[in-house]
PADO-957047 format. One record per residue: x, y negated, z of N, C-alpha, C, O in turn. Coordinates in steps of 0.1 Angstrom, whole numbers, plus 5000, padded with zeros to 4 digits. Last residue first. Example, Ala and Ser with C-alpha at 12.3 -4.5 7.8 and 13.67 -1.06 7.14 Angstrom:
% PADO-957047
512850225071513750115071512950005079513449895080 513250575078512350455078513250335078514250335085 
This chain:
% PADO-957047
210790513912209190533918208790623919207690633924 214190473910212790513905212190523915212690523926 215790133915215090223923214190313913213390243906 218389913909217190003907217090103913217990173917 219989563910219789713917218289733910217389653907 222389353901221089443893220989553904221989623906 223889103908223889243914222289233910221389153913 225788833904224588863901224789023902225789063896 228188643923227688803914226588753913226188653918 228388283920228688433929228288543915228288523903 227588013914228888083915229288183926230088183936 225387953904225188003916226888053924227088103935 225987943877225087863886225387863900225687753905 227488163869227988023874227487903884227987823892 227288493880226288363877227288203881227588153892 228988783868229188623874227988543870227688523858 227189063874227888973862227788823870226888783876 226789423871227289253879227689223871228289283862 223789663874224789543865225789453874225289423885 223289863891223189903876223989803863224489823852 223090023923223389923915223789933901224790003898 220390173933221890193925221890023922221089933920 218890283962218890153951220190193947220990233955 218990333986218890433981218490383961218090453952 218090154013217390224006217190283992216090303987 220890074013220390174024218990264019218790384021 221589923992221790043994221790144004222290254005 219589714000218389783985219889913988219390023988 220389614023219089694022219089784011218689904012 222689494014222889604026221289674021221289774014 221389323998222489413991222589493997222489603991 219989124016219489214003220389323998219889433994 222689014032221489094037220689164027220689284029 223788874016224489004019223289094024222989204020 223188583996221988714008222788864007222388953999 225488523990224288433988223488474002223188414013 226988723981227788623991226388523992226688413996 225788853966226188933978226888803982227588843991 222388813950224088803950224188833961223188843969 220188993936220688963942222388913939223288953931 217189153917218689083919218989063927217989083934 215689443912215589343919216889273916217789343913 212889673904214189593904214289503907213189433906 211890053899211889873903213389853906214389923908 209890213876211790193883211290053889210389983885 207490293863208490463868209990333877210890393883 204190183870205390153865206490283870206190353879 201490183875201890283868204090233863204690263853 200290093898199990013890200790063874200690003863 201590243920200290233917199890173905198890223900 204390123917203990283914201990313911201390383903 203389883927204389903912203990053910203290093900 202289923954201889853945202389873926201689883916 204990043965204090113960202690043954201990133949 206689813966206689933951206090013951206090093942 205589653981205789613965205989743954205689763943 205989804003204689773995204889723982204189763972 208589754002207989954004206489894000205889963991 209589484009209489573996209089703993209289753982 208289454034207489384022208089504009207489584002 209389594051208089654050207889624037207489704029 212089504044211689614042210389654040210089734031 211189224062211489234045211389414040210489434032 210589324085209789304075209989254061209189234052 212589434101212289494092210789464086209989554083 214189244117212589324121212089414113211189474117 215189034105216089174112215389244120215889294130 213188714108214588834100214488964109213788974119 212188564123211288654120212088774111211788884109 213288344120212688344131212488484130212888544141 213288284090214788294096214188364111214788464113 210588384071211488294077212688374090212588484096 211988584041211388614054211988504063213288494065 211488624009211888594017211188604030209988634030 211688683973211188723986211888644000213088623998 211488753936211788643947211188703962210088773961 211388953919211888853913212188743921213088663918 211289273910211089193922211489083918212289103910 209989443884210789363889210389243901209589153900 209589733870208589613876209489553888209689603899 209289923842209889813851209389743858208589663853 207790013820208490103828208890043843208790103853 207289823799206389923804206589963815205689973823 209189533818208889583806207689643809206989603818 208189403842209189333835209389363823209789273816 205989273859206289373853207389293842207489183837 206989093892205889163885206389233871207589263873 206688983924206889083917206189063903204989033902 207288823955206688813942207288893932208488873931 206788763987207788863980206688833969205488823972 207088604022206588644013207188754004207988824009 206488554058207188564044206388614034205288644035 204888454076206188454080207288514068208488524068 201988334088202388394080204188364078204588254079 200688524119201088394114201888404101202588504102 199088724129197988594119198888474115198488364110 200988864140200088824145198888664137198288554140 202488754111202688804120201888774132201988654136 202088874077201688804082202088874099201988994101 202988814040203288874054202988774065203288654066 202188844006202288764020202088814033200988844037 202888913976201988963985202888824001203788744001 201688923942202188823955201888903964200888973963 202489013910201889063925202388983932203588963930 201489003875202288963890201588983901200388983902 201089153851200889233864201789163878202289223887 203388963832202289073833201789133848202689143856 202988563842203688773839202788833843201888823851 202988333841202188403833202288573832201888663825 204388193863203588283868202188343859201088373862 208388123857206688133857205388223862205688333866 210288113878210188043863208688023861208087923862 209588043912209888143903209888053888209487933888 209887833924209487973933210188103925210988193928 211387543936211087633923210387773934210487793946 212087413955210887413952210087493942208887503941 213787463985213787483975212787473970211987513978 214987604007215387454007214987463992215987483985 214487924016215387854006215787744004216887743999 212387854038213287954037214287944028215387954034 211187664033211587674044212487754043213487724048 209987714006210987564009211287584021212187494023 208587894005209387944001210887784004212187774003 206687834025207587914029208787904024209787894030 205487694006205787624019206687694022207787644023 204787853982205187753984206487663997207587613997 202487944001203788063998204887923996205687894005 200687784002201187854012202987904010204087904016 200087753975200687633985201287713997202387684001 199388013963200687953960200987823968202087773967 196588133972197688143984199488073975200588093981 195388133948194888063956196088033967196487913969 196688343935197188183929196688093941197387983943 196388643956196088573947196688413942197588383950 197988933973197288783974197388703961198488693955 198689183996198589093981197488983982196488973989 199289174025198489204020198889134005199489024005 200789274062201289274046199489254034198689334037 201189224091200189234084201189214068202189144066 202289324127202689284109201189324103200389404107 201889434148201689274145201489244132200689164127 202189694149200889684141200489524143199389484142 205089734154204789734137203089674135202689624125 205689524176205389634171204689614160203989524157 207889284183207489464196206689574191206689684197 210189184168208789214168208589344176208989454176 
C-alpha cells in the first residue's frame, strides 16, 4: 500500500456480519467466525482499502479487566502492509476506551507465525501454551496492558 491514508479502519455493527463473513471464508476457508456474538462489549471493526474492504478483527470483553481479540484477518493480497497492525492498535484503543486494563489474543505458531512475530514486536508477553489437538499445534496466550 503506497499510503497509510488508503486505509480506512472503522467499527461496525451486526449489519456488516455478511460482509465480514465473506472475508472471513476467503481468508480462512471457513464459516464459523466466532462461537458467539452475545459478548459483552463486541467490537467489529472492518478495514477498508481505497473503499475496498480487505479485513477484518472481532473483539470483545472477556472478564472486567480483559478484552480479548478473538478472530482477525487480512485478505492474502493486502498482508505485510501493516494493516493487521493498524487493525489491532485500534482494537485496543477501542478496549482502553471502553475501560478495559489488558488485551488478548491467541494464536498458534505453526498455523499464523505471522500473529506471533507481531503481538512480540509489539511488546505482548506470552502468558500460556498448551497443545490444541484440534488444531494440532500450540495454542499461545499473549497479553498486552492498555
Amino acid at each position: 500500500m503506497s499510503s497509510q491514508s488508503a486505509l480506512h479502519i472503522e467499527v461496525v455493527g451486526t449489519e456488516a456480519l455478511e460482509l465480514i463473513a465473506r472475508l472471513n471464508w476467503t481468508i480462512f476457508g471457513e464459516r464459523r467466525i466466532i462461537n458467539r456474538f452475545d459478548r459483552p462489549d463486541l467490537c467489529m471493526l472492518l478495514a477498508r482499502v481505497e473503499g475496498q474492504p480487505v479485513g477484518f478483527k472481532i473483539g470483545y470483553g472477556e472478564s472486567r479487566e480483559v478484552f480479548y481479540s478473538a478472530k482477525g484477518g487480512v485478505l492474502e493480497a493486502y498482508r505485510r502492509q501493516g494493516i493487521a497492525r493498524a487493525m489491532l492498535y485500534r482494537m485496543m484503543e477501542e478496549a482502553r476506551r471502553r475501560g478495559y486494563r489488558v488485551f488478548a489474543y491467541d494464536s498458534f505458531p505453526n498455523r499464523y507465525p505471522a500473529m506471533v512475530i507481531l503481538g512480540l514486536v509489539e511488546g505482548f508477553r506470552v502468558v500460556d501454551v498448551r497443545w490444541h489437538p484440534d488444531f494440532q499445534d500450540f495454542k499461545m496466550r499473549f497479553e498486552r496492558a492498555l
